[in-house]
mmCIF file of the N, C-alpha and C atoms, coordinates in Angstrom:
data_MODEL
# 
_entry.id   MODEL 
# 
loop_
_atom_site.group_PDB 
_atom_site.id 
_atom_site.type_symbol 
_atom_site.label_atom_id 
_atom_site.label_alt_id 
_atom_site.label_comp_id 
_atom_site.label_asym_id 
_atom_site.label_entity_id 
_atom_site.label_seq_id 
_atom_site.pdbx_PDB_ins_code 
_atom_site.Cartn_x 
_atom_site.Cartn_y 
_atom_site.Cartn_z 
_atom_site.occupancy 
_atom_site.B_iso_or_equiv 
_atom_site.pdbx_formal_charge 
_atom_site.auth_seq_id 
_atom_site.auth_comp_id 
_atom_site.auth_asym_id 
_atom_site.auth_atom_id 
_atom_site.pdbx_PDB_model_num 
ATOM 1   N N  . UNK A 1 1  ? 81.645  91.602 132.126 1.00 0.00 ? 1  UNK A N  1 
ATOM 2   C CA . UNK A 1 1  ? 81.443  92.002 130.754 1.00 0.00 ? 1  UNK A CA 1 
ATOM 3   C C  . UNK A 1 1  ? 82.110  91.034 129.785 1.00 0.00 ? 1  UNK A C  1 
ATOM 4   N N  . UNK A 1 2  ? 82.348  90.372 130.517 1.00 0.00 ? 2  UNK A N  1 
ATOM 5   C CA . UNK A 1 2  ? 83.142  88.884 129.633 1.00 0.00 ? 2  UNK A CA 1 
ATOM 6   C C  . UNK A 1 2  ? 82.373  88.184 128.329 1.00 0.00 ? 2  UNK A C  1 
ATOM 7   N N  . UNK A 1 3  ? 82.662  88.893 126.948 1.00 0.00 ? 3  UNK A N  1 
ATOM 8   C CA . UNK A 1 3  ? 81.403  87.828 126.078 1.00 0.00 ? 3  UNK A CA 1 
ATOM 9   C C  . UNK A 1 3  ? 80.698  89.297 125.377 1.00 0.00 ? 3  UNK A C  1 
ATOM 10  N N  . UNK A 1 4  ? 80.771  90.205 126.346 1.00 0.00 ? 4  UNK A N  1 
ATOM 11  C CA . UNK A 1 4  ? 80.152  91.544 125.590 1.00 0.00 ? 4  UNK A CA 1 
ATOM 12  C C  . UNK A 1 4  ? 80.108  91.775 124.351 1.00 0.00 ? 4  UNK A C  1 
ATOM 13  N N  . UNK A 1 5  ? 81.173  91.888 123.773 1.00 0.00 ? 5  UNK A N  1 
ATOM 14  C CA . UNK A 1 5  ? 81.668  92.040 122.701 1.00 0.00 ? 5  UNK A CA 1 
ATOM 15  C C  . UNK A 1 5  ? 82.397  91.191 121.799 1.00 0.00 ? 5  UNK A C  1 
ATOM 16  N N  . UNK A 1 6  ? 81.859  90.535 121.250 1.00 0.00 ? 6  UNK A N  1 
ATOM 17  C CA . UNK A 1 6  ? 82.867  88.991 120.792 1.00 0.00 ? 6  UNK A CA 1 
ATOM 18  C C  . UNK A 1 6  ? 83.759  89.713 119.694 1.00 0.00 ? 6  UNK A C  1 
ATOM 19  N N  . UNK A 1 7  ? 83.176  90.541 118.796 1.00 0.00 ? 7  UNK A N  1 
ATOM 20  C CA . UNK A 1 7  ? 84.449  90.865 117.571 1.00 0.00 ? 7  UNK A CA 1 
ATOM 21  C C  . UNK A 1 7  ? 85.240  91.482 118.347 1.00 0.00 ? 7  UNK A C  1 
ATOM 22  N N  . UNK A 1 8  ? 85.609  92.390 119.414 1.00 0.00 ? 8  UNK A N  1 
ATOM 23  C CA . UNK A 1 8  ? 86.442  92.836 120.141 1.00 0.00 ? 8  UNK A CA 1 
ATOM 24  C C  . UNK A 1 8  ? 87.365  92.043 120.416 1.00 0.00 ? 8  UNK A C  1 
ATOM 25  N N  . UNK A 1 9  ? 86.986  91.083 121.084 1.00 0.00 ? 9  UNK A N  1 
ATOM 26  C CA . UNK A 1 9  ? 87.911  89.557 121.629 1.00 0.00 ? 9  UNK A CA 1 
ATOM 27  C C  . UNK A 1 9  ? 88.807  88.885 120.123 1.00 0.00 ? 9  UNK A C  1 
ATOM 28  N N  . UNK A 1 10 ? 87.815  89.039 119.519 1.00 0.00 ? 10 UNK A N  1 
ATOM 29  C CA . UNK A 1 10 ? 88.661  88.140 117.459 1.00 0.00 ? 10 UNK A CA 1 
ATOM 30  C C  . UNK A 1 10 ? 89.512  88.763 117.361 1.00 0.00 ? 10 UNK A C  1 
ATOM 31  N N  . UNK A 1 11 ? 88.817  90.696 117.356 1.00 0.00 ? 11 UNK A N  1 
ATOM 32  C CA . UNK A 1 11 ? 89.763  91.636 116.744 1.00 0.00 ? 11 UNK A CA 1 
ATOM 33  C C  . UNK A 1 11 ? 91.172  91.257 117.649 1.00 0.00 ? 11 UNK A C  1 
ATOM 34  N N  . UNK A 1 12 ? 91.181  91.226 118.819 1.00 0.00 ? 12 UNK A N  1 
ATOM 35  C CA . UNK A 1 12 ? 92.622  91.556 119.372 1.00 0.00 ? 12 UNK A CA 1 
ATOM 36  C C  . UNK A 1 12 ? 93.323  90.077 118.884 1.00 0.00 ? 12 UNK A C  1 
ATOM 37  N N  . UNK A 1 13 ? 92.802  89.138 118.775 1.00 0.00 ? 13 UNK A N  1 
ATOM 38  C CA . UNK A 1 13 ? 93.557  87.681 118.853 1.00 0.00 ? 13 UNK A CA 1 
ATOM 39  C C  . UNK A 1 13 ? 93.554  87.858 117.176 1.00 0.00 ? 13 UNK A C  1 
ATOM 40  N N  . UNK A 1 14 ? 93.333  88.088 115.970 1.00 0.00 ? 14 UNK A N  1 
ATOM 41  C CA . UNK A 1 14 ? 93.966  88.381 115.116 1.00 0.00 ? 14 UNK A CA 1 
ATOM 42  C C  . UNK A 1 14 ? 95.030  89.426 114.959 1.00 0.00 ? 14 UNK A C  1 
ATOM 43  N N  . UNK A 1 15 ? 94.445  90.255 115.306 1.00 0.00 ? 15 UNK A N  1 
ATOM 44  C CA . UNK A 1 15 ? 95.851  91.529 115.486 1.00 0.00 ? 15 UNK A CA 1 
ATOM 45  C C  . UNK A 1 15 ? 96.868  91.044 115.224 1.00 0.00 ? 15 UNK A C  1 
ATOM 46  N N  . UNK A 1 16 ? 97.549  90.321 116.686 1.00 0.00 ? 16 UNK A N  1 
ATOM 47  C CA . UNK A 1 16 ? 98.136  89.737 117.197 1.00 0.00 ? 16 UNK A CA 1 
ATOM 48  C C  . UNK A 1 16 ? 99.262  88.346 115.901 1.00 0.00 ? 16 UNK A C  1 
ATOM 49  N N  . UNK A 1 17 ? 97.767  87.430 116.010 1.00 0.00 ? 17 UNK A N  1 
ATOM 50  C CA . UNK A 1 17 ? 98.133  86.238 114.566 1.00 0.00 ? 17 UNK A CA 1 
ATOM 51  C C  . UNK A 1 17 ? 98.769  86.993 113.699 1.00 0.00 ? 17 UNK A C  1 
ATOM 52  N N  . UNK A 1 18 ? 98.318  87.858 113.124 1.00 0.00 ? 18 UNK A N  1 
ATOM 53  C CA . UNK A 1 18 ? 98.252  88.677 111.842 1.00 0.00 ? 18 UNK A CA 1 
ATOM 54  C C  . UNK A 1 18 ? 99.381  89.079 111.848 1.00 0.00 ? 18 UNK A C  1 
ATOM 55  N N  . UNK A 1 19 ? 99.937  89.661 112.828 1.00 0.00 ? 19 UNK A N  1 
ATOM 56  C CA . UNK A 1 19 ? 101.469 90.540 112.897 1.00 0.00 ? 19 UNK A CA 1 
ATOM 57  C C  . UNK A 1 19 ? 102.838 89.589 112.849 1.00 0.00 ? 19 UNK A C  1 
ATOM 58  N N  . UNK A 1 20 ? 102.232 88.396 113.278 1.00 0.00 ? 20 UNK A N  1 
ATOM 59  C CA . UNK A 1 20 ? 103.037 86.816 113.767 1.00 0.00 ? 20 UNK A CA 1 
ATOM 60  C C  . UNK A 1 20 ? 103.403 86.648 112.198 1.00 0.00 ? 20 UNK A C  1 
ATOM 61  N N  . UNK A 1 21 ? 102.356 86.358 111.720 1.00 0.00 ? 21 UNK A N  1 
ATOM 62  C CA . UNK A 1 21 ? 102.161 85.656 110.176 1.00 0.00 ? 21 UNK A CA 1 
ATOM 63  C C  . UNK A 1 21 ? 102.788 86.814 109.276 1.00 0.00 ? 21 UNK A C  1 
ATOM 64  N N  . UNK A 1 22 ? 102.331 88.124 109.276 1.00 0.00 ? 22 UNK A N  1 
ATOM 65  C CA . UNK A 1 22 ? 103.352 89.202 108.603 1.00 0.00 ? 22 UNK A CA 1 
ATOM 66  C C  . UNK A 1 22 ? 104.770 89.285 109.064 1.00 0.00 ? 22 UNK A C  1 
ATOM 67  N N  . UNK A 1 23 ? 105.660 89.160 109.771 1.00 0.00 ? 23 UNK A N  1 
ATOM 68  C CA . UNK A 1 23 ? 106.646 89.198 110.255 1.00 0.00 ? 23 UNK A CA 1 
ATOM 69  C C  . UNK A 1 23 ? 107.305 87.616 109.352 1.00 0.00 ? 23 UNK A C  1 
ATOM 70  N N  . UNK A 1 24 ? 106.718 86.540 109.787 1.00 0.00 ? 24 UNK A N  1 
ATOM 71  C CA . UNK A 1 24 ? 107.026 84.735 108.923 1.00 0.00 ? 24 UNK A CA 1 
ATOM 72  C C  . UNK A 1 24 ? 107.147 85.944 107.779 1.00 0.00 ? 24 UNK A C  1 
ATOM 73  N N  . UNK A 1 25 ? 106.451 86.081 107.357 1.00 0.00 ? 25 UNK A N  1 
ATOM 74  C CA . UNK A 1 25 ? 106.200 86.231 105.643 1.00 0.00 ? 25 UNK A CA 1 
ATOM 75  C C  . UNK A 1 25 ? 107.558 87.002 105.176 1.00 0.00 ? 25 UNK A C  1 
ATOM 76  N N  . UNK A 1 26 ? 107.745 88.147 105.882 1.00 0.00 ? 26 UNK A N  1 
ATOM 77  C CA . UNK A 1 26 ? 108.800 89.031 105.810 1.00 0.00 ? 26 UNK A CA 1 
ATOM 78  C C  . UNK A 1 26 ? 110.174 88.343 105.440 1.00 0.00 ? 26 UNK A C  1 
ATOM 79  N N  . UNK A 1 27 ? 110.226 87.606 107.120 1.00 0.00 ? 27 UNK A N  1 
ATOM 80  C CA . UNK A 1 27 ? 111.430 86.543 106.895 1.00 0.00 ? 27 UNK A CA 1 
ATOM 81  C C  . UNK A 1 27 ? 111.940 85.559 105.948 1.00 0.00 ? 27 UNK A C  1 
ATOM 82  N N  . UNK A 1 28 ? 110.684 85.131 105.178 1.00 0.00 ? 28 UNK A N  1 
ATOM 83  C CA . UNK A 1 28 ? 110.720 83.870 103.531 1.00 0.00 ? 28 UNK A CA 1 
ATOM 84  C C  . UNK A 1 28 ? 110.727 84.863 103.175 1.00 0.00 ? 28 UNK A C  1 
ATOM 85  N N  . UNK A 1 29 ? 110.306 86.293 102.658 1.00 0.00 ? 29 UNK A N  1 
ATOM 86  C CA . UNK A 1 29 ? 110.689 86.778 101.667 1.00 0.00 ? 29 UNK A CA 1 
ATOM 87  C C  . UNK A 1 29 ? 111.910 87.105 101.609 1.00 0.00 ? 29 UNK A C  1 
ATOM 88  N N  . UNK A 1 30 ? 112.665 87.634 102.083 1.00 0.00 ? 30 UNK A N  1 
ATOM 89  C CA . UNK A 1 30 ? 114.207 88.199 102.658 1.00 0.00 ? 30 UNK A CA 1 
ATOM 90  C C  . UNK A 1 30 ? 114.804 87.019 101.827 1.00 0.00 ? 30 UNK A C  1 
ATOM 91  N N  . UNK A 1 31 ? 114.739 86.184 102.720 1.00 0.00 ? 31 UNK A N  1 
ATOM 92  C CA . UNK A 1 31 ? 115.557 85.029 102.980 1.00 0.00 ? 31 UNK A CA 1 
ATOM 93  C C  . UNK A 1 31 ? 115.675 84.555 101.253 1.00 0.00 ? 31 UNK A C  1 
ATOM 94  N N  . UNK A 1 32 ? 114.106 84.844 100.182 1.00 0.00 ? 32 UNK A N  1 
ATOM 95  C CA . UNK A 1 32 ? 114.242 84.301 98.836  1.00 0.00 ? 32 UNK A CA 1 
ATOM 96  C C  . UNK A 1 32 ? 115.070 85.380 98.333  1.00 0.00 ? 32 UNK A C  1 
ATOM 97  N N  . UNK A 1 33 ? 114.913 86.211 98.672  1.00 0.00 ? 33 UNK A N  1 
ATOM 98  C CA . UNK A 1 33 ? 115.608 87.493 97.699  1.00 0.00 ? 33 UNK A CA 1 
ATOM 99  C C  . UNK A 1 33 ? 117.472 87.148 97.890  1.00 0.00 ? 33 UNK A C  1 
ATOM 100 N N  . UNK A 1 34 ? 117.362 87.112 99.171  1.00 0.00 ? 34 UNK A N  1 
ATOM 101 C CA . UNK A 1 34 ? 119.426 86.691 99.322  1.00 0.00 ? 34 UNK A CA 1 
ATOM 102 C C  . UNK A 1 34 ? 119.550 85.076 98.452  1.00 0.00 ? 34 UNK A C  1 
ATOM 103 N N  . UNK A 1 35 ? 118.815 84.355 98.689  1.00 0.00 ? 35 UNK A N  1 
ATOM 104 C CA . UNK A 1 35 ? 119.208 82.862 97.420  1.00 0.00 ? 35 UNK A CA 1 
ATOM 105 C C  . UNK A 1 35 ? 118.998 83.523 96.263  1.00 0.00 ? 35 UNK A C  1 
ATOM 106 N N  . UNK A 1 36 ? 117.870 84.376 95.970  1.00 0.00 ? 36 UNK A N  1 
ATOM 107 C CA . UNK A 1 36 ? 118.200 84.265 94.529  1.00 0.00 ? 36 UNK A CA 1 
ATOM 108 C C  . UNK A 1 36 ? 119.687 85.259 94.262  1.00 0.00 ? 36 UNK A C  1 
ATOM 109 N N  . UNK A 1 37 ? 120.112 86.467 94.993  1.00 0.00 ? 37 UNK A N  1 
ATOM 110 C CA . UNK A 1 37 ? 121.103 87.207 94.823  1.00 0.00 ? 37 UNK A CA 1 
ATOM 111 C C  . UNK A 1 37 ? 122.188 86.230 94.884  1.00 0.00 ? 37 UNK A C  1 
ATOM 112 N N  . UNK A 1 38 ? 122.424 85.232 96.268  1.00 0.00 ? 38 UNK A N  1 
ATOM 113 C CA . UNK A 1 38 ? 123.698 84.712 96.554  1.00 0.00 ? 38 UNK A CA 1 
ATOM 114 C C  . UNK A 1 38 ? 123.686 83.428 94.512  1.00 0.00 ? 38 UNK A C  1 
ATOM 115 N N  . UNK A 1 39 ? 122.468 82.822 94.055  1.00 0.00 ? 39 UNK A N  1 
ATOM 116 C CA . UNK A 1 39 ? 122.528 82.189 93.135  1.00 0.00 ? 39 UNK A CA 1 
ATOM 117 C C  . UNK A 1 39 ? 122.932 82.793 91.768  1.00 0.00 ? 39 UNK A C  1 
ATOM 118 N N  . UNK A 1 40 ? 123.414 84.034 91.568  1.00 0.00 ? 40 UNK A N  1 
ATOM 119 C CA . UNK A 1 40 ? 123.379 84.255 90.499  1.00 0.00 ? 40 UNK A CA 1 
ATOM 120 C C  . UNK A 1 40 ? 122.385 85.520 89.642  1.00 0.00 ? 40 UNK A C  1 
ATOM 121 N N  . UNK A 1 41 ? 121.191 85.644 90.530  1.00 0.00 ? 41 UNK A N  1 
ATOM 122 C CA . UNK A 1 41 ? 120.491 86.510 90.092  1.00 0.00 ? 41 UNK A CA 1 
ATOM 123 C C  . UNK A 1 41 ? 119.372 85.688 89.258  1.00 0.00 ? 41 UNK A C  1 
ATOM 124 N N  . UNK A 1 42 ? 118.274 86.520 88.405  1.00 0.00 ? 42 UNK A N  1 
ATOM 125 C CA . UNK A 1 42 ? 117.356 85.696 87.499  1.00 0.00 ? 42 UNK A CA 1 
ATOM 126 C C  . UNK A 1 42 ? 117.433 85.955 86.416  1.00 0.00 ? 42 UNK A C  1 
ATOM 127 N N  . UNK A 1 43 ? 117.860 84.814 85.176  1.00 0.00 ? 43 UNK A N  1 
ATOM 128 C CA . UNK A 1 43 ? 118.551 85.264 84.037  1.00 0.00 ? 43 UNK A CA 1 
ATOM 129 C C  . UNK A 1 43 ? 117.325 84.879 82.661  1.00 0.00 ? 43 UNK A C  1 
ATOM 130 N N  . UNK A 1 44 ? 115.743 84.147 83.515  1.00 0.00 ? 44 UNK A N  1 
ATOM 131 C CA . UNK A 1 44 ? 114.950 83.657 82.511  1.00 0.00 ? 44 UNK A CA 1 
ATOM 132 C C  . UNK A 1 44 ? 114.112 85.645 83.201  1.00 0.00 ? 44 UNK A C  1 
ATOM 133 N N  . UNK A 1 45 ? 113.667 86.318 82.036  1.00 0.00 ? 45 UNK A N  1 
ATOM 134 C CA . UNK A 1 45 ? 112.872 87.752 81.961  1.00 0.00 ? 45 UNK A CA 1 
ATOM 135 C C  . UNK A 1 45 ? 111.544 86.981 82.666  1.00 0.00 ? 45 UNK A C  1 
# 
C-alpha cells in the first residue's frame, strides 16, 4: 500500500517539520523577550 495515499505520507512529514520549526520559533522568541528585558526594556511606544 506504499504510495496509496500520498497526502497521508506529506501530512505526517509536515507534522513533524512543523512542530521542529514551532518549537525554533518559540526558542528566538524567548530568547528576544530576555534581551530586550536584560537591555533595559522598550522605551520608543
Amino acid at each position: 500500500m506504499s504510495g496509496h495515499s500520498k497526502w497521508s505520507t506529506i501530512k505526517r512529514q509536515k507534522e513533524s517539520k512543523d512542530a521542529r520549526r514551532g518549537q525554533i520559533f518559540t526558542k528566538l522568541g524567548n530568547a528576544i523577550t530576555v534581551a530586550v528585558r536584560a537591555g533595559g526594556g522598550v522605551d520608543d511606544p
